[in-house]
MIDOSE-1310 file (N, C-alpha, C; in nm, 2 decimals, decimal comma, always signed):
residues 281
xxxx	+0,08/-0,12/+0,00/+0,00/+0,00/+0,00/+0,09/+0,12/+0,00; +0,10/+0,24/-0,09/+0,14/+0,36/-0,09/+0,15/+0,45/+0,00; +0,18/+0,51/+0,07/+0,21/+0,61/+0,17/+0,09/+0,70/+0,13; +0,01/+0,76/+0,22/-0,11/+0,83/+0,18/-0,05/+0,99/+0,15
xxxx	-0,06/+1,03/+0,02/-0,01/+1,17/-0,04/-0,06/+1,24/+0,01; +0,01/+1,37/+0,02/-0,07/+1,53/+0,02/-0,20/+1,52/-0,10; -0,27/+1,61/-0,09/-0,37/+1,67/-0,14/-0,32/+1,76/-0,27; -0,35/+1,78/-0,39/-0,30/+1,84/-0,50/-0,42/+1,96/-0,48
xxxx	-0,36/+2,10/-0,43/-0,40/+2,20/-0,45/-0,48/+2,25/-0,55; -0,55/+2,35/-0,56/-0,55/+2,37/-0,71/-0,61/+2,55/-0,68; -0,58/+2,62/-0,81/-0,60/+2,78/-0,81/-0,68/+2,80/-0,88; -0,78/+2,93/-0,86/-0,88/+2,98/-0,94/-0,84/+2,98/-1,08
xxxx	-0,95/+2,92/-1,15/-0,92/+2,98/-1,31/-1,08/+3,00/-1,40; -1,03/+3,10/-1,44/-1,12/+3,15/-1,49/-1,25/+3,06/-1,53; -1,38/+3,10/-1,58/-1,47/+3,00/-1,66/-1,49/+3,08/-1,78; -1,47/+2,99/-1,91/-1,50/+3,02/-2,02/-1,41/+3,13/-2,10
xxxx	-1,32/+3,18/-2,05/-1,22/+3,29/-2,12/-1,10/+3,22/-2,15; -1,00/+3,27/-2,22/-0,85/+3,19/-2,26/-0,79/+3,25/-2,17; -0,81/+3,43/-2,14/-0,70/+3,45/-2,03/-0,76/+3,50/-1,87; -0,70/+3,50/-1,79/-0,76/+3,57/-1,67/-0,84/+3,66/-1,71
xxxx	-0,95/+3,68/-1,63/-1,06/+3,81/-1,64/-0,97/+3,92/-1,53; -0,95/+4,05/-1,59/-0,93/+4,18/-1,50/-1,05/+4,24/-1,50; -1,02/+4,35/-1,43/-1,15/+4,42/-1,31/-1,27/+4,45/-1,47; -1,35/+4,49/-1,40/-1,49/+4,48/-1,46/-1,46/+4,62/-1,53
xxxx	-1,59/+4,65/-1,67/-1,54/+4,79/-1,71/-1,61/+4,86/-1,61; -1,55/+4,98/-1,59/-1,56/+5,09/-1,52/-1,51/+5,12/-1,41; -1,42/+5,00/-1,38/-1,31/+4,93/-1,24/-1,24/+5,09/-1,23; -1,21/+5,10/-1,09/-1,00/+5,19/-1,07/-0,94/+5,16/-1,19
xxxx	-0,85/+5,26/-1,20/-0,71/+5,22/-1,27/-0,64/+5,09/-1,16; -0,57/+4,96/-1,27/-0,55/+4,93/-1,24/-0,44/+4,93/-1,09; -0,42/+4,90/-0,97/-0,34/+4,89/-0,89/-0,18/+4,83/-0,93; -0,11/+4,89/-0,84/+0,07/+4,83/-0,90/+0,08/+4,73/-0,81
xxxx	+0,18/+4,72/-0,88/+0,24/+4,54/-0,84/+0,25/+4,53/-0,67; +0,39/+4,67/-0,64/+0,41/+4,72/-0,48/+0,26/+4,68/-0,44; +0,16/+4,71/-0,46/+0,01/+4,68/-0,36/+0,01/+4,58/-0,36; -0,01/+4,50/-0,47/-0,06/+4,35/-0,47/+0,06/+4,29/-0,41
xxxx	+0,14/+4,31/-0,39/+0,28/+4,21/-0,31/+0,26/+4,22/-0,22; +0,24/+4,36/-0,12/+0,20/+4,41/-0,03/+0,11/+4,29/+0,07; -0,02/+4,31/-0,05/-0,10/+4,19/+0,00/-0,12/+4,05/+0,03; -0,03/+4,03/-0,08/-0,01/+3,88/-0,10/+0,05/+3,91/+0,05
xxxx	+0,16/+3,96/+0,08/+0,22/+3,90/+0,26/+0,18/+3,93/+0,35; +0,08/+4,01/+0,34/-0,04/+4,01/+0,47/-0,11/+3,90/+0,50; -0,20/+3,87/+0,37/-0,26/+3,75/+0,35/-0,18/+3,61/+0,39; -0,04/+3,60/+0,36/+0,01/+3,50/+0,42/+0,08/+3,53/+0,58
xxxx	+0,14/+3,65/+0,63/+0,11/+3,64/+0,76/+0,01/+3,58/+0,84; -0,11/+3,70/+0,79/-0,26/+3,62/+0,81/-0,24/+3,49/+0,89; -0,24/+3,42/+0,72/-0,29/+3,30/+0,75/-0,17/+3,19/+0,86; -0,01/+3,21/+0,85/+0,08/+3,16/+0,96/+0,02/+3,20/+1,07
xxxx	-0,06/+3,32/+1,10/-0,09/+3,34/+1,26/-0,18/+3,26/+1,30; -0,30/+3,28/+1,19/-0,40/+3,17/+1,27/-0,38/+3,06/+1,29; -0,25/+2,96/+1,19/-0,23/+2,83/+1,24/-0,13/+2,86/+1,34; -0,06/+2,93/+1,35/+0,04/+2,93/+1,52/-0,11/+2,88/+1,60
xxxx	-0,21/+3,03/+1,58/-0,31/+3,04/+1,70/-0,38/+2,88/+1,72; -0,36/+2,80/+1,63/-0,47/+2,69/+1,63/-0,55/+2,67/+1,52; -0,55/+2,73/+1,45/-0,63/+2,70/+1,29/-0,60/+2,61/+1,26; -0,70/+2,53/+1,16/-0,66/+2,41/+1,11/-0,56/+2,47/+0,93
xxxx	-0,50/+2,40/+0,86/-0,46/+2,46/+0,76/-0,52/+2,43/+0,65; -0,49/+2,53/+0,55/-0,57/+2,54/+0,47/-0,47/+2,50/+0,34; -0,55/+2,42/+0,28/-0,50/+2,33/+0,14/-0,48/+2,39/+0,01; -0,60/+2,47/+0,02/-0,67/+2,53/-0,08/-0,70/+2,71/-0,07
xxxx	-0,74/+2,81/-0,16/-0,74/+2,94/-0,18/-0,90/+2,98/-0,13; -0,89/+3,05/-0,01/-1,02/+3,18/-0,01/-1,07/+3,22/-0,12; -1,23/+3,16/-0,16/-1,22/+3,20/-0,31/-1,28/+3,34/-0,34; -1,26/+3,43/-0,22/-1,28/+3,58/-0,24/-1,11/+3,59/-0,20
xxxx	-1,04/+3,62/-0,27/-0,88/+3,66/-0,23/-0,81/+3,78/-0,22; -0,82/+3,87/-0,21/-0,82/+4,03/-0,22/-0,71/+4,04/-0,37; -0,57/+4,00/-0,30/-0,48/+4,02/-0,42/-0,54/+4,01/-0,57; -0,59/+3,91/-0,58/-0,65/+3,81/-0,74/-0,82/+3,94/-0,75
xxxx	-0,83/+4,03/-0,80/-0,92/+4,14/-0,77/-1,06/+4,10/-0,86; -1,05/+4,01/-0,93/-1,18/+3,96/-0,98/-1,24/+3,82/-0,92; -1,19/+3,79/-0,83/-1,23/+3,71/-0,78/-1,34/+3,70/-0,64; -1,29/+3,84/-0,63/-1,40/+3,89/-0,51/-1,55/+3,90/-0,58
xxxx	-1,54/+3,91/-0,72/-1,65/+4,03/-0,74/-1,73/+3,87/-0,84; -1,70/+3,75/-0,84/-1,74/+3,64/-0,89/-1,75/+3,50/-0,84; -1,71/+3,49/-0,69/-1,73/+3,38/-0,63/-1,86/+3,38/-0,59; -1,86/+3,23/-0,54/-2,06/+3,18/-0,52/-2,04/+3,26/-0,36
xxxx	-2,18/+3,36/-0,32/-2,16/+3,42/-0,19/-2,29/+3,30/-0,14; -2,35/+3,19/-0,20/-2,50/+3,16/-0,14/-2,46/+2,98/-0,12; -2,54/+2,93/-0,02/-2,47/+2,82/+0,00/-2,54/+2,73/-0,15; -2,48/+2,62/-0,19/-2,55/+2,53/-0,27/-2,66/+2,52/-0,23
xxxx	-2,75/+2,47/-0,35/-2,88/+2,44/-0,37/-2,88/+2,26/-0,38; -2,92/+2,17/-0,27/-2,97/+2,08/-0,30/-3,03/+2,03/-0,42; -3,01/+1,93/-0,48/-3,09/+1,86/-0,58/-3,19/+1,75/-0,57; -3,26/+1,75/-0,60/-3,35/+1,58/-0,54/-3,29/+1,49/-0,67
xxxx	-3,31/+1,55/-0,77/-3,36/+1,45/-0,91/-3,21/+1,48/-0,94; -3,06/+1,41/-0,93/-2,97/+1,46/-1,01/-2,99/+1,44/-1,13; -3,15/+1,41/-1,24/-3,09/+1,41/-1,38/-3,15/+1,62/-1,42; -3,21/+1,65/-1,31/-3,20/+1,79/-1,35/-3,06/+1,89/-1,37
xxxx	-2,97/+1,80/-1,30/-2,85/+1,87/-1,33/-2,77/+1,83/-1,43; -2,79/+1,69/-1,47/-2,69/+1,65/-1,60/-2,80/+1,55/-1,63; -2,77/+1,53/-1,78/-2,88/+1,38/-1,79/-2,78/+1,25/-1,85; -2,61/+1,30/-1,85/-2,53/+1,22/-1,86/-2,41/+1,22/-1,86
xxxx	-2,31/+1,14/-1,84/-2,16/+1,14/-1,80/-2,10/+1,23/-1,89; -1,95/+1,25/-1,86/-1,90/+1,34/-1,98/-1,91/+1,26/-2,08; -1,89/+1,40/-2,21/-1,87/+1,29/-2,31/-1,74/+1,36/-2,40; -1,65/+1,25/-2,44/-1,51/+1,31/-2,51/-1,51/+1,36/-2,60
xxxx	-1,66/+1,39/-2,69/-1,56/+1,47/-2,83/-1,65/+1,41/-2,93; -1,64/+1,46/-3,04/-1,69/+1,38/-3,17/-1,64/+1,18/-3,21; -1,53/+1,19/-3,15/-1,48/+1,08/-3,18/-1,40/+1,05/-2,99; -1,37/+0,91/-3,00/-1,33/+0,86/-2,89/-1,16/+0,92/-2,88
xxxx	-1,08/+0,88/-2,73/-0,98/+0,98/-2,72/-0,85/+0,84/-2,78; -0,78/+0,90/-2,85/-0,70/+0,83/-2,88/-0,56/+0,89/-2,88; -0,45/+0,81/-2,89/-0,27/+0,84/-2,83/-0,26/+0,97/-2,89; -0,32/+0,95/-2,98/-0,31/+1,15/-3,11/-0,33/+1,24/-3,03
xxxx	-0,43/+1,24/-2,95/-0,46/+1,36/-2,87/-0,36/+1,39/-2,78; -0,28/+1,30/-2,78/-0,19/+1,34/-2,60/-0,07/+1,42/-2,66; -0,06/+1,39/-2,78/+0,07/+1,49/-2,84/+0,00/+1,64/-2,91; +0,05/+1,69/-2,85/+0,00/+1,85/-2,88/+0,14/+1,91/-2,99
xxxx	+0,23/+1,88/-3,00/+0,35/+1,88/-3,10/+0,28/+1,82/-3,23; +0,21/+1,71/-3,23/+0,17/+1,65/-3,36/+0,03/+1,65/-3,39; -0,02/+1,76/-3,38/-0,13/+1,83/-3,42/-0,16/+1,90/-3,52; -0,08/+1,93/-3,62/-0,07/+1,99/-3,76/+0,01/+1,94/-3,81
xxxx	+0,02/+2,02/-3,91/+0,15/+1,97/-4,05/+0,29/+2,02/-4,00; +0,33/+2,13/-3,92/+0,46/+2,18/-3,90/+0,49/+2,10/-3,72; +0,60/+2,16/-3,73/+0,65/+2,15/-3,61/+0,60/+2,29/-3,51; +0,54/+2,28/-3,40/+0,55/+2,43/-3,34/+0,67/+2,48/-3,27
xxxx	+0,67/+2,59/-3,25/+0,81/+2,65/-3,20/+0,82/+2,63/-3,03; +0,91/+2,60/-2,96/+0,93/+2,64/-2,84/+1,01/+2,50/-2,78; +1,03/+2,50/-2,65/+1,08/+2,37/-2,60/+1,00/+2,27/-2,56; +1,02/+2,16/-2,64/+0,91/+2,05/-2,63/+0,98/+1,96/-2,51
xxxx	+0,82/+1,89/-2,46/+0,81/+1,86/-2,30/+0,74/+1,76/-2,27; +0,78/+1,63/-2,23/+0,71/+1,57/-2,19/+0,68/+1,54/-2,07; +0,55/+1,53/-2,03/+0,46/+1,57/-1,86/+0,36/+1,43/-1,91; +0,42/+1,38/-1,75/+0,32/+1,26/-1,70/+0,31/+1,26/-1,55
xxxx	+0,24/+1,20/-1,50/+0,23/+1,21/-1,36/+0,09/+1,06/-1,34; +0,07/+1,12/-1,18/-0,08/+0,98/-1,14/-0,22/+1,08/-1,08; -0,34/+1,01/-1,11/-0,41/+1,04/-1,08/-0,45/+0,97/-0,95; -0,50/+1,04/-0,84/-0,46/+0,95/-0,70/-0,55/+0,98/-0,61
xxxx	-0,62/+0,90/-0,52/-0,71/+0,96/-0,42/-0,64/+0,95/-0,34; -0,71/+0,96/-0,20/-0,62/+1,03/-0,12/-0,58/+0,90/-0,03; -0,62/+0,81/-0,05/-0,51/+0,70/-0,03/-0,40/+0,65/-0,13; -0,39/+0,70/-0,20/-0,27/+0,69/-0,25/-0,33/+0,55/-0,39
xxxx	-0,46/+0,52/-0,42/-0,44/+0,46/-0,51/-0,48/+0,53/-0,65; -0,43/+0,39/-0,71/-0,47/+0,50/-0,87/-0,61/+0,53/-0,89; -0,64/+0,66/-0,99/-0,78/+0,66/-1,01/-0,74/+0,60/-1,17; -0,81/+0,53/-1,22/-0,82/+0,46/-1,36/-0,94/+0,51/-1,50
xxxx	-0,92/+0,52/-1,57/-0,99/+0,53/-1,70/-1,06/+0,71/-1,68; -1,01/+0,74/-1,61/-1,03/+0,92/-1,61/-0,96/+1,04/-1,71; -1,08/+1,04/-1,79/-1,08/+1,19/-1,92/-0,96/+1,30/-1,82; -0,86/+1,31/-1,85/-0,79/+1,45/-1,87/-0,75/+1,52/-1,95
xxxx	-0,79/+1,65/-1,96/-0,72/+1,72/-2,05/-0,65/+1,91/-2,01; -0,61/+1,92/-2,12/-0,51/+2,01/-2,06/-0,52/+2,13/-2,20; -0,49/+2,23/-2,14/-0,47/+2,34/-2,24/-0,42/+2,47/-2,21; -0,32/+2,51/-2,26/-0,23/+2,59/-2,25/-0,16/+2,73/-2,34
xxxx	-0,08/+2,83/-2,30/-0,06/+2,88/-2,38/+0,08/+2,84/-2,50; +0,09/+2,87/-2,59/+0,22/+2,88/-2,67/+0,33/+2,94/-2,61; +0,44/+2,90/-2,69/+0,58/+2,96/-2,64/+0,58/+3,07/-2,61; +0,49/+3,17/-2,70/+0,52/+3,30/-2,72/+0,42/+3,35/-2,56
xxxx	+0,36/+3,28/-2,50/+0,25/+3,35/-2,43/+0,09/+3,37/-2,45; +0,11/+3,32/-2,60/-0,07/+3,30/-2,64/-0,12/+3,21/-2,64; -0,28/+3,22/-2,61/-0,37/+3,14/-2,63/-0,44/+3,12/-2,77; -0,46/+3,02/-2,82/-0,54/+3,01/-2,96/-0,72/+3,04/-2,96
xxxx	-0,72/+3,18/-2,89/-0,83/+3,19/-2,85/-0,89/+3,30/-2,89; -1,03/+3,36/-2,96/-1,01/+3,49/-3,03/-1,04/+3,59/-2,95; -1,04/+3,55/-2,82/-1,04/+3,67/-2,70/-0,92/+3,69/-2,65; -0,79/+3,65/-2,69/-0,70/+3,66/-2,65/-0,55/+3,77/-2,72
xxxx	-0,61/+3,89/-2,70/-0,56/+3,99/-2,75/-0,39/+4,01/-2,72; -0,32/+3,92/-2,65/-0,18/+3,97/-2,60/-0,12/+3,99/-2,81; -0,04/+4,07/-2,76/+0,03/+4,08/-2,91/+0,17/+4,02/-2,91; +0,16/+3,90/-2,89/+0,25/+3,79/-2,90/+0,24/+3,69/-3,01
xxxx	+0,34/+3,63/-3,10/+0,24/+3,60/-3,19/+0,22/+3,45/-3,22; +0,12/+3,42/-3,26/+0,04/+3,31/-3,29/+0,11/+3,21/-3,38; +0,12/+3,04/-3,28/+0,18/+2,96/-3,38/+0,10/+2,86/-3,47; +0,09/+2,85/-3,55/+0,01/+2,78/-3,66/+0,00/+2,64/-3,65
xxxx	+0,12/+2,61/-3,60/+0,13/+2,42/-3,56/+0,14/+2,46/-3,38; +0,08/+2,48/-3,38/+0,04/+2,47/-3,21/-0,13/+2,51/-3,16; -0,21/+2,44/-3,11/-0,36/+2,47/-3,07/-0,38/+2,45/-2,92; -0,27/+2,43/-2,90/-0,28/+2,45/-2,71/-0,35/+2,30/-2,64
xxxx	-0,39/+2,23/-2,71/-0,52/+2,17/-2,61/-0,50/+2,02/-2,68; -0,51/+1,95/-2,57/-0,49/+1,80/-2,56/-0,56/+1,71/-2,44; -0,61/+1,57/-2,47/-0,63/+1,50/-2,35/-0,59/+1,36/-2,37; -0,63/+1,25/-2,30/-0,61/+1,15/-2,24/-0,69/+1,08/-2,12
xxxx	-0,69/+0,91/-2,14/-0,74/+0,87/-2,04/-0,61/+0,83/-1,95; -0,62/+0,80/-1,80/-0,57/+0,78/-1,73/-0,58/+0,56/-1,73; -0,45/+0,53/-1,75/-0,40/+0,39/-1,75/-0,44/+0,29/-1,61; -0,44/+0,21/-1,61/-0,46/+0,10/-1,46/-0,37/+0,18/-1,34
xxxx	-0,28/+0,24/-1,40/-0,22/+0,30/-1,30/-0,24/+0,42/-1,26; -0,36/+0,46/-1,30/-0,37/+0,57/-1,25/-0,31/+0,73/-1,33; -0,21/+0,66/-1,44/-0,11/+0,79/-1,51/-0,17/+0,82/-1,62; -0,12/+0,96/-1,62/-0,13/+1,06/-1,76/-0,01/+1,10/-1,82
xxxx	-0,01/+1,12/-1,97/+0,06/+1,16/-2,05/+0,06/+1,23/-2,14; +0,14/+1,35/-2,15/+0,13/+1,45/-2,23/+0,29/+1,50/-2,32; +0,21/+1,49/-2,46/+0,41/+1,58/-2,54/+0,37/+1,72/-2,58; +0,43/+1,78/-2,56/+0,37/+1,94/-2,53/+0,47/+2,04/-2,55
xxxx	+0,45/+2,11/-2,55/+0,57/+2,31/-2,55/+0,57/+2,36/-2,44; +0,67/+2,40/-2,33/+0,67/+2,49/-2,24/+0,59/+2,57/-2,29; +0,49/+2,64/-2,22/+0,44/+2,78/-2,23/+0,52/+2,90/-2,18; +0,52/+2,99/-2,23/+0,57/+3,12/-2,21/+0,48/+3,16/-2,15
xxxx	+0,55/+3,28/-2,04/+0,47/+3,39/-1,93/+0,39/+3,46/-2,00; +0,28/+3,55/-1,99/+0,19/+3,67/-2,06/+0,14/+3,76/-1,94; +0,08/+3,86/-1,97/+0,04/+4,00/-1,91/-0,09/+3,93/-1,90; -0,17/+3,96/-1,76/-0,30/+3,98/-1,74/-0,36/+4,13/-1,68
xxxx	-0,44/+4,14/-1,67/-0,52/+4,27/-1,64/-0,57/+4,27/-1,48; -0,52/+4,18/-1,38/-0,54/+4,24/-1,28/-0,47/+4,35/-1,17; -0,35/+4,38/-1,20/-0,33/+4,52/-1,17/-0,18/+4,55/-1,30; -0,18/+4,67/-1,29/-0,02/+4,73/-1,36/+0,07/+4,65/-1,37
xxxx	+0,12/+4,57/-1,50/+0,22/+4,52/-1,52/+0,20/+4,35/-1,44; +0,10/+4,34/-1,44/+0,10/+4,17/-1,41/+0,12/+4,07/-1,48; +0,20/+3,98/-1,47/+0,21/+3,85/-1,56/+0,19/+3,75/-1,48; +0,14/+3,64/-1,53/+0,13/+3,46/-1,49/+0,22/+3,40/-1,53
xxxx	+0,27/+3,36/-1,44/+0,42/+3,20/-1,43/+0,40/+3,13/-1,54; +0,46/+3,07/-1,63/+0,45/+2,97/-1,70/+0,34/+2,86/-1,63; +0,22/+2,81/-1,74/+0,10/+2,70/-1,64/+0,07/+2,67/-1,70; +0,02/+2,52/-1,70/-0,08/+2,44/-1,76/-0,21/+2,42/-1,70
xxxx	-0,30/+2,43/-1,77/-0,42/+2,42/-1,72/-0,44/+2,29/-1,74; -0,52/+2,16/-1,62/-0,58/+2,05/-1,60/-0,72/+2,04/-1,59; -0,77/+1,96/-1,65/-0,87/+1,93/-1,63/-0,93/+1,79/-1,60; -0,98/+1,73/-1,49/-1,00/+1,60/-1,45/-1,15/+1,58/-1,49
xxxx	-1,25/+1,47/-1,50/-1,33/+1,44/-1,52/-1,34/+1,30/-1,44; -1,47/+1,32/-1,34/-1,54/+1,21/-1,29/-1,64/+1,07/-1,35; -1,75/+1,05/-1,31/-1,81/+1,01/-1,38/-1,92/+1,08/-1,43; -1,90/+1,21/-1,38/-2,05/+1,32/-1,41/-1,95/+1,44/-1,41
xxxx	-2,02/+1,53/-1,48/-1,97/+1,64/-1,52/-1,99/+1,73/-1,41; -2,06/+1,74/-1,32/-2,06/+1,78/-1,13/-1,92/+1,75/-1,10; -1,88/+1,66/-1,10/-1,75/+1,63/-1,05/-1,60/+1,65/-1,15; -1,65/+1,72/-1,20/-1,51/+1,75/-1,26/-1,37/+1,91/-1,21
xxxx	-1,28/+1,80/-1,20/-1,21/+1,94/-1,13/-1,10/+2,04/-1,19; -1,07/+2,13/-1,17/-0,98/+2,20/-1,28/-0,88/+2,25/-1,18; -0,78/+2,27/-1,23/-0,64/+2,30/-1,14/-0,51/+2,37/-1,24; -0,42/+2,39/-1,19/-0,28/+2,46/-1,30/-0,19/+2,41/-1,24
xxxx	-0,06/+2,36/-1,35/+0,04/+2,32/-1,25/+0,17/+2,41/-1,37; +0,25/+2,44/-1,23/+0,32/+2,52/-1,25/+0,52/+2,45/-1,27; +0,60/+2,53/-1,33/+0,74/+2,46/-1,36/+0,83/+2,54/-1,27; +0,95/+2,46/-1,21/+1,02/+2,48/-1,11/+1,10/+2,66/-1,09
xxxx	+1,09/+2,67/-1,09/+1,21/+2,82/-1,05/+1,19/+2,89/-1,11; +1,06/+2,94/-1,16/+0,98/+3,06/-1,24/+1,00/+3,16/-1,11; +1,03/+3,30/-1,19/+1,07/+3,41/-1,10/+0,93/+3,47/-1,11; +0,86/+3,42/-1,12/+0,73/+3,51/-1,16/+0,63/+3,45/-1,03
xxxx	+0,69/+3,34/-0,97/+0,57/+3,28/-0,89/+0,54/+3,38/-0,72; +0,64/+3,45/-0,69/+0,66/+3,56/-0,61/+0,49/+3,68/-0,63; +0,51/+3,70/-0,76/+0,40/+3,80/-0,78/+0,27/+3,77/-0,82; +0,27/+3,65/-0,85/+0,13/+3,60/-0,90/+0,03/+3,59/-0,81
xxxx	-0,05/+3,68/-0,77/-0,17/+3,64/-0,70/-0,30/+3,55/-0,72; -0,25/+3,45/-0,83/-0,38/+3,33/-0,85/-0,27/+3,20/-0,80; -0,13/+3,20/-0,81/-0,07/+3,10/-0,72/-0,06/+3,15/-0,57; -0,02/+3,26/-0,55/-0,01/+3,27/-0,43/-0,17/+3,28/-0,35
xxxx	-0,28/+3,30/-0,38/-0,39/+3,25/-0,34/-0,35/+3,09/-0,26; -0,30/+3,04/-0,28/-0,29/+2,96/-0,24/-0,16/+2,97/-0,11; -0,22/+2,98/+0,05/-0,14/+3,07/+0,14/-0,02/+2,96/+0,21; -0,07/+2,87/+0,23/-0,01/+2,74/+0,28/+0,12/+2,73/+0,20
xxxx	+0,20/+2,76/+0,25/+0,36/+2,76/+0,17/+0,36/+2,58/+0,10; +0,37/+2,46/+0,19/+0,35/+2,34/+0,15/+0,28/+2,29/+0,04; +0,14/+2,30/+0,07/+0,04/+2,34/-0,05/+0,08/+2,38/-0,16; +0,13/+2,51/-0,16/+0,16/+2,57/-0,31/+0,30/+2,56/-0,35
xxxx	+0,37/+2,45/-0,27/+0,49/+2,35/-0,38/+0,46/+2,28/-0,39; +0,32/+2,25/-0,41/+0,25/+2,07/-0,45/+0,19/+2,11/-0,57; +0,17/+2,21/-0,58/+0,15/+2,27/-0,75/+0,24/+2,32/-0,87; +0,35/+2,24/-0,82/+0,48/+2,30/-0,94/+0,54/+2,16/-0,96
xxxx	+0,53/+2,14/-1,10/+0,60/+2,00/-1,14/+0,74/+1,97/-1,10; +0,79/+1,85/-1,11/+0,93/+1,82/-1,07/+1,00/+1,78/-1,16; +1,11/+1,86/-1,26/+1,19/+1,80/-1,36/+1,27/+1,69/-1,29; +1,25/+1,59/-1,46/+1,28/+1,42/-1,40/+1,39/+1,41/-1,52
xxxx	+1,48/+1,38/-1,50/+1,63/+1,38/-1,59/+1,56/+1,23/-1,64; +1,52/+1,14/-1,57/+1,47/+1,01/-1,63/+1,37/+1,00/-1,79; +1,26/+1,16/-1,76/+1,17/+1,14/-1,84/+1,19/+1,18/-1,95; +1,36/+1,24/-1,97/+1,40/+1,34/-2,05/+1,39/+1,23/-2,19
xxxx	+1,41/+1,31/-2,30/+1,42/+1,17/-2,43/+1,57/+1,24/-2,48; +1,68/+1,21/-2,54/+1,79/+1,23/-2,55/+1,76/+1,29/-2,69; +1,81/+1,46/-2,74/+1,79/+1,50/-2,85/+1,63/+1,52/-2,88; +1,52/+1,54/-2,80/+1,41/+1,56/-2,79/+1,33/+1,63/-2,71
xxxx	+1,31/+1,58/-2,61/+1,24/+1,65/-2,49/+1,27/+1,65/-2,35; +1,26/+1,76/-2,28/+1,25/+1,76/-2,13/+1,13/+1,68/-2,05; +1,18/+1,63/-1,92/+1,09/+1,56/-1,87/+1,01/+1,61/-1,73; +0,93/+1,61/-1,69/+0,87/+1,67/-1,61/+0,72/+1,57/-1,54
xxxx	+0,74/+1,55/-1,42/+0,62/+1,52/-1,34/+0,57/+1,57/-1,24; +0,42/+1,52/-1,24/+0,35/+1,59/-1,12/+0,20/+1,50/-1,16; +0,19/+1,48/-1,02/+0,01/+1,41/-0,99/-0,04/+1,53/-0,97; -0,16/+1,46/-0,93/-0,29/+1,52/-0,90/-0,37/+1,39/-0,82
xxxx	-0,36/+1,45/-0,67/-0,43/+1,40/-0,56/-0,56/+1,43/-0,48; -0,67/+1,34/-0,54/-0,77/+1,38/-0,48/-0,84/+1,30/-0,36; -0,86/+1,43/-0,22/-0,92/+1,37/-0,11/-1,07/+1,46/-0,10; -1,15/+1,37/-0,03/-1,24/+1,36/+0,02/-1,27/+1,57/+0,08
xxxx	-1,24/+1,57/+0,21/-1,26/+1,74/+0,23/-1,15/+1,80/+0,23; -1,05/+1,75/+0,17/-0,94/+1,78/+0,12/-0,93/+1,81/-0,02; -1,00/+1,81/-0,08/-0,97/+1,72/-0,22/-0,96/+1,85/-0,31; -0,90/+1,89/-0,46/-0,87/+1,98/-0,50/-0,98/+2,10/-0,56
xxxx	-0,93/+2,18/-0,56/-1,03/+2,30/-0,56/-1,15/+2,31/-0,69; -1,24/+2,27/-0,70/-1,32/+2,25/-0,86/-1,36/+2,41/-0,86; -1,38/+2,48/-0,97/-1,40/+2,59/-1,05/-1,53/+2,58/-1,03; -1,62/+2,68/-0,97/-1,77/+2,67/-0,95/-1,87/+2,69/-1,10
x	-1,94/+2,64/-1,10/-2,06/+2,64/-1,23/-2,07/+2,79/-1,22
């Protein structure tokens, strides 16, 4: 039996946009960086005092977070609404696509006719409850920016530019063992609009799938010694120092391919009232 893992964090991400949402129109001028750092170490003071004082700790992000400024003005403030009949909420399991998921999809490099530009990467890891076994035959998918920092998205205005053999977005089912696998491009950092001069760490966005689309969870996972993870207030939401190095992959010289790709792992562990943060309807 496996040593029972930590809990795989996970940070707000948007619903339905390619990039972070910033302040609403008719917001302040954006705030500077000095504020939002400011806060980020409040917020984590904060939260070290109340566990000195006795708090239990926290796994997961306040999903009103002051730093992350659209997130106040969009989280659920009303408790859930019971359901009696769950076919009012879904009338069926996910479903993958026009066609079933096959090894094609997991390479995001061999998705067109060219080669795309940037450092190609291969990312695998386990999907894991919180005892430590595998979770099996579970839809993941993933989608990300390009080298340059873009999304293949038409709401995605950065003026970085757009690669033609790259579409960002790939999935996979998870094996008897619980693992996923991905051939992919480092993503490059980009500008968001929550205060003056903000950028996001290099990230991949996850996406897990249960047996019902209720239960599906979304998460980002981030790459080792990004100088950017200091200022980001959608990782640092996440206050628990522990916690938020359970969200950054671990380069694996094993997974490397010689003359090809870098190798990189990271799970995703899900517990019970622990269990990773799902993106509200």
């Amino acid at each position: 039996m496996p040593t029972t893992p930590e809990p795989s964090p996970a940070v707000p991400a948007p619903a339905g946009n390619a990039r972070e949402a910033g302040p609403p129109a008719g917001a302040a001028a954006p705030v500077t960086q000095e504020i939002i750092s400011a806060e980020i170490t409040q917020a984590r003071q904060d939260y070290v005092k109340a566990v000195e004082g006795g708090a239990a700790r926290r796994d997961h992000p306040a999903r009103g977070y002051p730093p992350y400024r659209s997130s106040l003005l969009r989280h659920p403030r009303h408790d859930l609404v019971a359901v009696g009949d769950p076919e009012a909420v879904e009338l069926s399991g996910p479903v993958f696509g026009v066609t079933d998921v096959t090894d094609l999809d997991a390479d995001l490099t061999g998705q067109h006719h060219g080669e795309p530009l940037g450092e190609r990467i291969h990312l695998t890891g386990r999907v894991l409850d919180g005892d430590g076994r595998p979770v099996r035959g579970q839809l993941v998918e993933i989608w990300q920016a390009n080298a340059s920092g873009r999304y293949a998205h038409q709401r995605d205005r950065h003026p970085a530019p757009l690669d033609p053999n790259f579409t960002g977005v790939g999935r996979c089912l998870t094996d008897d063992e619980g693992r996923y696998a991905f051939t992919t491009i480092r993503p490059g950092a980009y500008p968001w609009r929550n205060h003056d001069n903000a950028w996001r760490p290099a990230h991949i966005h996850f996406s897990v799938f249960g047996s019902a689309f209720t239960q599906r969870l979304i998460t980002q996972m981030y790459f080792p010694g990004d100088p950017l993870f200091a200022f980001d207030p959608i990782m640092q939401s996440v206050t628990d120092d522990a916690a938020r190095e359970r969200l950054v992959a671990r380069y694996d010289h094993d997974l490397s391919t010689p003359e090809w790709s870098l190798g990189y792992h990271w799970d995703i562990v899900l517990s019970g009232p622990a269990a990773t943060w799902t993106e509200p309807a």
